[in-house]
C-alpha positions in Angstrom: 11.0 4.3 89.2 8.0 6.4 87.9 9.0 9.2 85.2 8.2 13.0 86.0 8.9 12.4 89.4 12.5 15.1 90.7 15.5 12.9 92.2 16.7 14.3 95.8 20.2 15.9 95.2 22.1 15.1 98.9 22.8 19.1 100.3 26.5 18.9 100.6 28.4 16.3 98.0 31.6 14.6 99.4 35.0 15.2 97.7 36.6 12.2 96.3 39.6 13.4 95.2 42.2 11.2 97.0 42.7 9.4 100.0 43.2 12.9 102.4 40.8 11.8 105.1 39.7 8.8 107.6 36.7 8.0 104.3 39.0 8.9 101.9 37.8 12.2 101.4 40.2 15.3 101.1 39.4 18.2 103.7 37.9 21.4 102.5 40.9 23.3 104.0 43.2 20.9 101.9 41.5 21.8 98.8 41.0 25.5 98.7 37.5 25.2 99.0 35.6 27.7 97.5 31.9 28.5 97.5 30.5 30.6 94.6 28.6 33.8 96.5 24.9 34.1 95.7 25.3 37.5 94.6 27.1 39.6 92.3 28.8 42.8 93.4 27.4 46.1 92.8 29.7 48.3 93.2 30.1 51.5 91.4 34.0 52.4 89.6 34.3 55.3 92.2 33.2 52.4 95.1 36.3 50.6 94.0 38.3 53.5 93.7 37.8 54.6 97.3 37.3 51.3 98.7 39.9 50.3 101.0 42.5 47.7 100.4 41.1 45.0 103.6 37.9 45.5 101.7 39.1 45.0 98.4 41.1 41.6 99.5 38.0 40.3 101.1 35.8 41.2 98.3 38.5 39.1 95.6 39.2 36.6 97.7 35.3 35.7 98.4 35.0 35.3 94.9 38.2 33.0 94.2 40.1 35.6 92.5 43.9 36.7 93.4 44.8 38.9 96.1 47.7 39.7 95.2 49.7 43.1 93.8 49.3 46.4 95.6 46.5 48.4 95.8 46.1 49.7 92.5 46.5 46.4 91.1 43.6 44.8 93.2 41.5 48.2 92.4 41.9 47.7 88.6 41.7 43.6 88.8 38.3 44.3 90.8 37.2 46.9 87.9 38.2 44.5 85.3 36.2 41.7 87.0 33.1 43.0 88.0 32.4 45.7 86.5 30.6 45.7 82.8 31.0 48.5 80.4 28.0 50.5 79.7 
């Protein structure tokens, strides 16, 4: 192989984490796969105060985080998570 040339990465890797599937592969669902989202939110502290609790679940759960507690426990996880002090 000649040096400085790039290596082609394959798009979407296989799982090979047991023998869950026909090639040995275990299923995305069986995993909990999760997908890091290409942005962060932005999101104000009075957005999260006022944002309603289906949004809020969506919003932790996109990100991997629990959605779990009542609704001022998801507020002030959310704050705690993504927002930075100034």
């Amino acid at each position: 192989m000649s040096g400085g040339g790039m290596e082609s990465v394959p798009a979407q890797p296989t799982l090979a984490l047991g023998s869950g599937g026909p090639n040995g592969q275990v299923s995305r669902e069986r995993c909990g796969y999760f997908e890091m989202p290409l942005h962060y939110p932005r999101y104000t502290k009075e957005d999260y105060e006022n944002m309603p609790e289906w949004k809020l679940d969506c919003l932790l759960a996109q990100y991997g985080l629990p959605v779990t507690g009542d609704l001022q426990h998801k507020r002030k996880f959310a704050m705690g998570a993504f927002l930075w002090p100034q």
